[in-house]
Jmol script that loads the backbone (N, CA, C; Angstrom):
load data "model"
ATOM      1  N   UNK A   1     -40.903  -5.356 -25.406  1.00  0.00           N
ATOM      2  CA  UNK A   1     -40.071  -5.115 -24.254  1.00  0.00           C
ATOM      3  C   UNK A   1     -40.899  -4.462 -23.152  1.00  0.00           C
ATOM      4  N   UNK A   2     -41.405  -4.952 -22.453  1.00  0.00           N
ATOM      5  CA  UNK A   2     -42.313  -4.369 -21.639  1.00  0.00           C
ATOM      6  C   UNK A   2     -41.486  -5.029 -20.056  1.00  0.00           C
ATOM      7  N   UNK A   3     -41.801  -3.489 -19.565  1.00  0.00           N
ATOM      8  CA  UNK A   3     -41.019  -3.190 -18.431  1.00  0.00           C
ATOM      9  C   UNK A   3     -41.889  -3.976 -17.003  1.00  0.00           C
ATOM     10  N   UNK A   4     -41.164  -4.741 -16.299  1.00  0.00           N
ATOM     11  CA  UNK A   4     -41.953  -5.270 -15.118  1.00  0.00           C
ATOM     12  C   UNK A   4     -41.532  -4.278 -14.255  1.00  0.00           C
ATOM     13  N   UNK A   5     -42.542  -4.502 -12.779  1.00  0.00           N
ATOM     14  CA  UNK A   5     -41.747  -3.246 -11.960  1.00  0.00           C
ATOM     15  C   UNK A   5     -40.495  -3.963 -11.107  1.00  0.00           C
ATOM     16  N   UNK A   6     -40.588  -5.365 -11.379  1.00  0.00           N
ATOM     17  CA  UNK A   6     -39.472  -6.308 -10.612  1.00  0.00           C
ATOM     18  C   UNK A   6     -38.071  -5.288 -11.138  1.00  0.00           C
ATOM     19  N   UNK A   7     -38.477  -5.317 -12.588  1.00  0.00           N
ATOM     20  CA  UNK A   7     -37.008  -4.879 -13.433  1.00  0.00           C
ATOM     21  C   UNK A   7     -36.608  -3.511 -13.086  1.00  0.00           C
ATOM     22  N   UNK A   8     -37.977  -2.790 -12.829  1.00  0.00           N
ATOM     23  CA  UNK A   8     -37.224  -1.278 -12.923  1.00  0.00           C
ATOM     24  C   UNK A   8     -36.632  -1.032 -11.169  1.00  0.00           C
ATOM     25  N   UNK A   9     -37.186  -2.224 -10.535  1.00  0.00           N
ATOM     26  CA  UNK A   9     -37.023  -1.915  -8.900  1.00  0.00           C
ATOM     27  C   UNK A   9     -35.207  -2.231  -9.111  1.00  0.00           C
ATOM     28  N   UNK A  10     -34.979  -3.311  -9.983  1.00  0.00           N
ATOM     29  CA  UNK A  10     -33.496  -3.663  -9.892  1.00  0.00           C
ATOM     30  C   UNK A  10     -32.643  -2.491 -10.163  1.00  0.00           C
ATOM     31  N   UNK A  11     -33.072  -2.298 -11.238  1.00  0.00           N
ATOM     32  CA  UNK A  11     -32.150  -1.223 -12.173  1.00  0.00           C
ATOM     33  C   UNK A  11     -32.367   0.249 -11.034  1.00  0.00           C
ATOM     34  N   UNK A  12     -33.456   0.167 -10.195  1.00  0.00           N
ATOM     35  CA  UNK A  12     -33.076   1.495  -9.119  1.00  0.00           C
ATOM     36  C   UNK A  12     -32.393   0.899  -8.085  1.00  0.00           C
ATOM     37  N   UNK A  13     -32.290   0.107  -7.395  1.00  0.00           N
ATOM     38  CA  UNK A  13     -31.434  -0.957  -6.417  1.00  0.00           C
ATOM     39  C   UNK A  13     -29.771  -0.294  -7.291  1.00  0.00           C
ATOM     40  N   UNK A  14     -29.192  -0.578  -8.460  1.00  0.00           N
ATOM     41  CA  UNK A  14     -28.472  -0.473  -9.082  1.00  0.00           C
ATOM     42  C   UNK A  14     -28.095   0.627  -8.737  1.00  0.00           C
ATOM     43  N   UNK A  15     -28.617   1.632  -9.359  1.00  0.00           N
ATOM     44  CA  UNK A  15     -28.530   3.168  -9.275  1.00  0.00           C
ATOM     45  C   UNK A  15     -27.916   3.208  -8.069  1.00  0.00           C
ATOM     46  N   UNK A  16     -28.737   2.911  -6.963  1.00  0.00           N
ATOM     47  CA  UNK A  16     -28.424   3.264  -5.716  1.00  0.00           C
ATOM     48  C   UNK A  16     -27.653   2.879  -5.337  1.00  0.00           C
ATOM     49  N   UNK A  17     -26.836   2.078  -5.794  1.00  0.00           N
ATOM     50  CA  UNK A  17     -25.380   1.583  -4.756  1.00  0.00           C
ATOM     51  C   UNK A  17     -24.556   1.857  -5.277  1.00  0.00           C
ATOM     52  N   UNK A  18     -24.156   2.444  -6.638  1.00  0.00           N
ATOM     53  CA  UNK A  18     -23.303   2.886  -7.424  1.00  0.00           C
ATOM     54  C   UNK A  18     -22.651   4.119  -6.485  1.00  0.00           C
ATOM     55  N   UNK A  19     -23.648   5.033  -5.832  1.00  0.00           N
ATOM     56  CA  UNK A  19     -22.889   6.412  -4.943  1.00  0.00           C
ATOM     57  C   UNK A  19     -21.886   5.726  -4.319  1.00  0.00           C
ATOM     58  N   UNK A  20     -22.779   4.601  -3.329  1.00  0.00           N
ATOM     59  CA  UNK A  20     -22.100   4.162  -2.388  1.00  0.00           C
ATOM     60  C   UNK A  20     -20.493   3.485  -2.822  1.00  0.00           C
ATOM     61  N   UNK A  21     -20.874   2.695  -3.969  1.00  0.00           N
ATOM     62  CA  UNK A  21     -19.500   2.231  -4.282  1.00  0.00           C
ATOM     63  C   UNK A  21     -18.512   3.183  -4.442  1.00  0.00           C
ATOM     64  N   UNK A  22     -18.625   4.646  -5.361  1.00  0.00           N
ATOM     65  CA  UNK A  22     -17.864   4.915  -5.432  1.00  0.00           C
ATOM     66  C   UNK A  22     -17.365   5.998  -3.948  1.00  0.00           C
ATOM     67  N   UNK A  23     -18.075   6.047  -3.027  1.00  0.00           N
ATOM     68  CA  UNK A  23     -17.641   6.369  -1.489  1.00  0.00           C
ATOM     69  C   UNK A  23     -16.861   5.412  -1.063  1.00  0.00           C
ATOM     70  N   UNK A  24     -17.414   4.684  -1.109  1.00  0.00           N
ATOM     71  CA  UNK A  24     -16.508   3.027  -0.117  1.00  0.00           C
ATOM     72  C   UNK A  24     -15.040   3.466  -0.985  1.00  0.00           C
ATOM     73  N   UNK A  25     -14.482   3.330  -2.033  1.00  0.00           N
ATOM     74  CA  UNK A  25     -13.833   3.307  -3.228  1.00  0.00           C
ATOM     75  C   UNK A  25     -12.694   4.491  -2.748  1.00  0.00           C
ATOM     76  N   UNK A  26     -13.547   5.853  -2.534  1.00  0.00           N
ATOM     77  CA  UNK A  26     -12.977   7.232  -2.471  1.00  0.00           C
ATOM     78  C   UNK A  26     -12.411   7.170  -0.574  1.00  0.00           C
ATOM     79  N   UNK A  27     -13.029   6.552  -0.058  1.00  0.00           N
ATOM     80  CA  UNK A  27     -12.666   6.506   1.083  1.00  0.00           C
ATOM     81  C   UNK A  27     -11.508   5.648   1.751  1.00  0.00           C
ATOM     82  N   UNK A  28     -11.411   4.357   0.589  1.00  0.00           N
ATOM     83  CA  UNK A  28     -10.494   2.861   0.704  1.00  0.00           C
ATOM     84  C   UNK A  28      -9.351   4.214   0.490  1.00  0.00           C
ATOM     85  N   UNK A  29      -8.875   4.533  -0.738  1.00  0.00           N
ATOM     86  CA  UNK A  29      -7.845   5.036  -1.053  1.00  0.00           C
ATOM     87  C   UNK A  29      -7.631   6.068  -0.079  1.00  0.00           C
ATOM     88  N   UNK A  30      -8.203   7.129   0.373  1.00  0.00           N
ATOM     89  CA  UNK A  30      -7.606   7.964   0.991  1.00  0.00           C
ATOM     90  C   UNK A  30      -6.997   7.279   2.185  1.00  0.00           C
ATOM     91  N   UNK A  31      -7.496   6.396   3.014  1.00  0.00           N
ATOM     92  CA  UNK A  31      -7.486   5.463   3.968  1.00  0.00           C
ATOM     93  C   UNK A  31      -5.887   5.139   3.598  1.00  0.00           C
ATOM     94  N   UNK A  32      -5.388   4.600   2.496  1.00  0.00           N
ATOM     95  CA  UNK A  32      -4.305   3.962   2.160  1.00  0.00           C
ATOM     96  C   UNK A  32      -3.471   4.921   1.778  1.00  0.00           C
ATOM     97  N   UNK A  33      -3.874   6.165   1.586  1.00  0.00           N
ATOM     98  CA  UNK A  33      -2.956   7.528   0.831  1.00  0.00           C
ATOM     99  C   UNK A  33      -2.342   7.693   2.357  1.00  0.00           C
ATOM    100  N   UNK A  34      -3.160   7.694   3.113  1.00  0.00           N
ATOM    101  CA  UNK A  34      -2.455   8.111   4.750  1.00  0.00           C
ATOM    102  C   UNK A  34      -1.769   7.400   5.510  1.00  0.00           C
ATOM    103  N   UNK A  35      -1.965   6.150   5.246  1.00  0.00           N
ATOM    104  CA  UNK A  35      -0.775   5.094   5.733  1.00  0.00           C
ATOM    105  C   UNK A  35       0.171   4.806   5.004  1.00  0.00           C
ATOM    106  N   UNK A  36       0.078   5.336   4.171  1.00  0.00           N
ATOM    107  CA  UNK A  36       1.734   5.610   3.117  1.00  0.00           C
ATOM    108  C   UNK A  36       2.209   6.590   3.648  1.00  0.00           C
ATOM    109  N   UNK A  37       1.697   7.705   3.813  1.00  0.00           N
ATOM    110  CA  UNK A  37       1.998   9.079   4.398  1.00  0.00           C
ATOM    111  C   UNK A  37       2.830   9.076   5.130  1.00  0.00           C
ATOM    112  N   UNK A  38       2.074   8.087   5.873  1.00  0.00           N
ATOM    113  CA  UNK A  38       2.529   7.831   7.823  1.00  0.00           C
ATOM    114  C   UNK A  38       4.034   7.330   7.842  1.00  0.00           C
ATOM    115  N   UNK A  39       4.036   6.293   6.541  1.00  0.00           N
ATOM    116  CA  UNK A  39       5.475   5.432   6.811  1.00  0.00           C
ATOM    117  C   UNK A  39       6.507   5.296   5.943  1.00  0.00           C
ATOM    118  N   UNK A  40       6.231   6.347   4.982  1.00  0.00           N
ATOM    119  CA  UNK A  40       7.446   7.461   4.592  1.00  0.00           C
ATOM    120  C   UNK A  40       8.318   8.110   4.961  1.00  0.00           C
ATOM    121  N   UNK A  41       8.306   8.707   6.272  1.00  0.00           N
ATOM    122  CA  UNK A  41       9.007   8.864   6.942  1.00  0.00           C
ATOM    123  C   UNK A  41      10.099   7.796   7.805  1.00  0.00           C
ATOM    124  N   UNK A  42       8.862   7.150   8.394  1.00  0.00           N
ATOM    125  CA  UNK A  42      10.280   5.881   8.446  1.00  0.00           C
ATOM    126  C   UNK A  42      10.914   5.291   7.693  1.00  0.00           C
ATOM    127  N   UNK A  43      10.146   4.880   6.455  1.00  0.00           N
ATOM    128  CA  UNK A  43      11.007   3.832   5.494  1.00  0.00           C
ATOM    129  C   UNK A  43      12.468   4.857   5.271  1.00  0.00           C
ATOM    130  N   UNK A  44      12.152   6.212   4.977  1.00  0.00           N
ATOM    131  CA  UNK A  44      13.497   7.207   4.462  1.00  0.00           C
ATOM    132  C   UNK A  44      14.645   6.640   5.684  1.00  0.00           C
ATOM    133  N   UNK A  45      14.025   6.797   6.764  1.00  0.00           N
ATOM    134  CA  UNK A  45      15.112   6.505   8.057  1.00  0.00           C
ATOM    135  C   UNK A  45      15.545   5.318   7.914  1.00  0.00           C
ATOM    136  N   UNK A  46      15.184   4.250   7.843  1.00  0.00           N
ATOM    137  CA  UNK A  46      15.466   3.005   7.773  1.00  0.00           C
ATOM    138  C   UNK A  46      16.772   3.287   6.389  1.00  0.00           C
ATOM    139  N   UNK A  47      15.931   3.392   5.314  1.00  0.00           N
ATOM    140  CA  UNK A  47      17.245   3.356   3.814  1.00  0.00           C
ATOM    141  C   UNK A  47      18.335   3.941   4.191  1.00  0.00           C
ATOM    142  N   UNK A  48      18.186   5.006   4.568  1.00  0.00           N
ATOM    143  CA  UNK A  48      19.620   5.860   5.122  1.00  0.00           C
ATOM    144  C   UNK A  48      20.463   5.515   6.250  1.00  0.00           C
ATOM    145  N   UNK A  49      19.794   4.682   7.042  1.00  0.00           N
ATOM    146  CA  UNK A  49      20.622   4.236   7.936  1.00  0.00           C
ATOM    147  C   UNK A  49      21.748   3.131   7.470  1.00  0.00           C
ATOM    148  N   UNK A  50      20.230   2.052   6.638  1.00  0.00           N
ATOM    149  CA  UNK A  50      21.138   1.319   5.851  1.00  0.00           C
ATOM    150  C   UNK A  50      22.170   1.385   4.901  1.00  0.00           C
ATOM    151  N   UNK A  51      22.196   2.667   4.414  1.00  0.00           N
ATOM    152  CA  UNK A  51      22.877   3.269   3.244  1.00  0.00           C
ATOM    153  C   UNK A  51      24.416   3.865   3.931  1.00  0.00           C
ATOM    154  N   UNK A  52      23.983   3.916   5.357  1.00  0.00           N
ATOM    155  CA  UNK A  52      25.320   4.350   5.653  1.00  0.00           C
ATOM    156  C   UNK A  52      25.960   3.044   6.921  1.00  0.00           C
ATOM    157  N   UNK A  53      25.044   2.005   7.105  1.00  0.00           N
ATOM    158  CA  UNK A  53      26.055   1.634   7.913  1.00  0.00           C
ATOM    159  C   UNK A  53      26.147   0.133   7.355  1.00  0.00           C
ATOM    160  N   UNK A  54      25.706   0.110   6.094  1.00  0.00           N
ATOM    161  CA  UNK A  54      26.133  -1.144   4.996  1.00  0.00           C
ATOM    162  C   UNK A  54      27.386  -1.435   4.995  1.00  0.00           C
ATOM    163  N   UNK A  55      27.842  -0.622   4.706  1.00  0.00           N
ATOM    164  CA  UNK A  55      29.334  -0.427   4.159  1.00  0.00           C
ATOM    165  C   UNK A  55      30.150  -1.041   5.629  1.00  0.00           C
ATOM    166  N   UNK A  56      29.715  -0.150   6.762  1.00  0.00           N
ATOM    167  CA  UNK A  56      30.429  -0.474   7.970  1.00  0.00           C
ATOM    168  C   UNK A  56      30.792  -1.941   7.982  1.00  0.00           C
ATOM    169  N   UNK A  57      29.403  -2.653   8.309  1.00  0.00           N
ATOM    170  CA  UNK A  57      29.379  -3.710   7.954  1.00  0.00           C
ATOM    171  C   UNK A  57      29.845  -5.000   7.343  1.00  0.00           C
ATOM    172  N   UNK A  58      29.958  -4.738   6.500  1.00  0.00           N
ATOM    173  CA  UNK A  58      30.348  -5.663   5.096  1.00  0.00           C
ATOM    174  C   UNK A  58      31.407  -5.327   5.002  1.00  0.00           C
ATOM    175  N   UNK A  59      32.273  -4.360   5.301  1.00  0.00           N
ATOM    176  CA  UNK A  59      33.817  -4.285   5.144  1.00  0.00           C
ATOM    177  C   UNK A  59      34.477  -5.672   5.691  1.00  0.00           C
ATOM    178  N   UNK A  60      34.286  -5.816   7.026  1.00  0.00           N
ATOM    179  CA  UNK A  60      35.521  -7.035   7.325  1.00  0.00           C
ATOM    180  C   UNK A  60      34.815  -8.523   6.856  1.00  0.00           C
ATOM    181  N   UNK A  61      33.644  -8.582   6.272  1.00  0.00           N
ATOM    182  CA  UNK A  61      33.181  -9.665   5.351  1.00  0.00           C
ATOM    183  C   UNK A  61      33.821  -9.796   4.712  1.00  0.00           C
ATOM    184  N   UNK A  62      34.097  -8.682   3.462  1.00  0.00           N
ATOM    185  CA  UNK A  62      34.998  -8.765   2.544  1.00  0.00           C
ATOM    186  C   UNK A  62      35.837  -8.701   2.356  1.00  0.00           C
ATOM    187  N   UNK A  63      37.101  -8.810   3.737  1.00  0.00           N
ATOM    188  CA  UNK A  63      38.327  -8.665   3.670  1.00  0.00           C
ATOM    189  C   UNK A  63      38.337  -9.602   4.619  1.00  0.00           C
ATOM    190  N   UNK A  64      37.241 -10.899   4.750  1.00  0.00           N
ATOM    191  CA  UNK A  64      37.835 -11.956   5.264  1.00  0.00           C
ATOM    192  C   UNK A  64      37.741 -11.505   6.732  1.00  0.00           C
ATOM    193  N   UNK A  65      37.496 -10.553   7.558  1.00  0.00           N
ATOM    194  CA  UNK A  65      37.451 -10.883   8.810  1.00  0.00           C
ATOM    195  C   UNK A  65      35.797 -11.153   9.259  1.00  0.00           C
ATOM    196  N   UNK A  66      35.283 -11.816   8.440  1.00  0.00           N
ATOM    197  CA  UNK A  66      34.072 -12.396   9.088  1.00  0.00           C
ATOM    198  C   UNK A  66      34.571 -13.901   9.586  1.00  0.00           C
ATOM    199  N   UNK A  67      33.235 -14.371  10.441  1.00  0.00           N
ATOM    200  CA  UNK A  67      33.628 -15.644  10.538  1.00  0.00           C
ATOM    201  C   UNK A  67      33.469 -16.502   9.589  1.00  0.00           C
ATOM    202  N   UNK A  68      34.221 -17.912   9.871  1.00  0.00           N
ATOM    203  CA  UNK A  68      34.513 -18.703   8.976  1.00  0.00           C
ATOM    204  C   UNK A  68      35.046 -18.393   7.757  1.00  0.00           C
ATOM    205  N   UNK A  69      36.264 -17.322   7.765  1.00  0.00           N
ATOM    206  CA  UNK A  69      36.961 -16.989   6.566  1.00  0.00           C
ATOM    207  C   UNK A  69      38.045 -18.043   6.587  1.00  0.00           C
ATOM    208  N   UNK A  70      38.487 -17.782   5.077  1.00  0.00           N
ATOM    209  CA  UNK A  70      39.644 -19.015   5.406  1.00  0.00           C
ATOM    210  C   UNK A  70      40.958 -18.413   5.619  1.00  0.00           C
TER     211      UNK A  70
END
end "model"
wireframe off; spacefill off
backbone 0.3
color backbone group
């Protein structure tokens, strides 16, 4: 098993991008931790709005005063 320096240049090439990956990696997620962050707040607004004016809604659907009831 005799080592070329082709091989050991790879296996340090290797080494060396491993930091980087796991930066790129540590950085993707936080990146995505904060745009969840961001739109948490709205999505809550949105559900609750829907949560309360569903009902409004869909009442005269279901008692037939939508259109095309029979």
């Amino acid at each position: 098993m005799d080592k070329s320096p082709k091989h050991e240049a790879t296996t340090q090439e290797i080494a060396a991008e491993q930091p980087r990956e796991q930066a790129s990696v540590n950085s993707d997620w936080s990146t995505i931790q904060s745009q969840v962050a961001r739109a948490v707040p709205r999505l809550r607004e949105i559900a609750t709005t829907a949560a309360l004016l569903g009902p409004v809604l869909l009442q005269p659907i279901m008692w037939g005063g939508g259109r095309g009831g029979c």
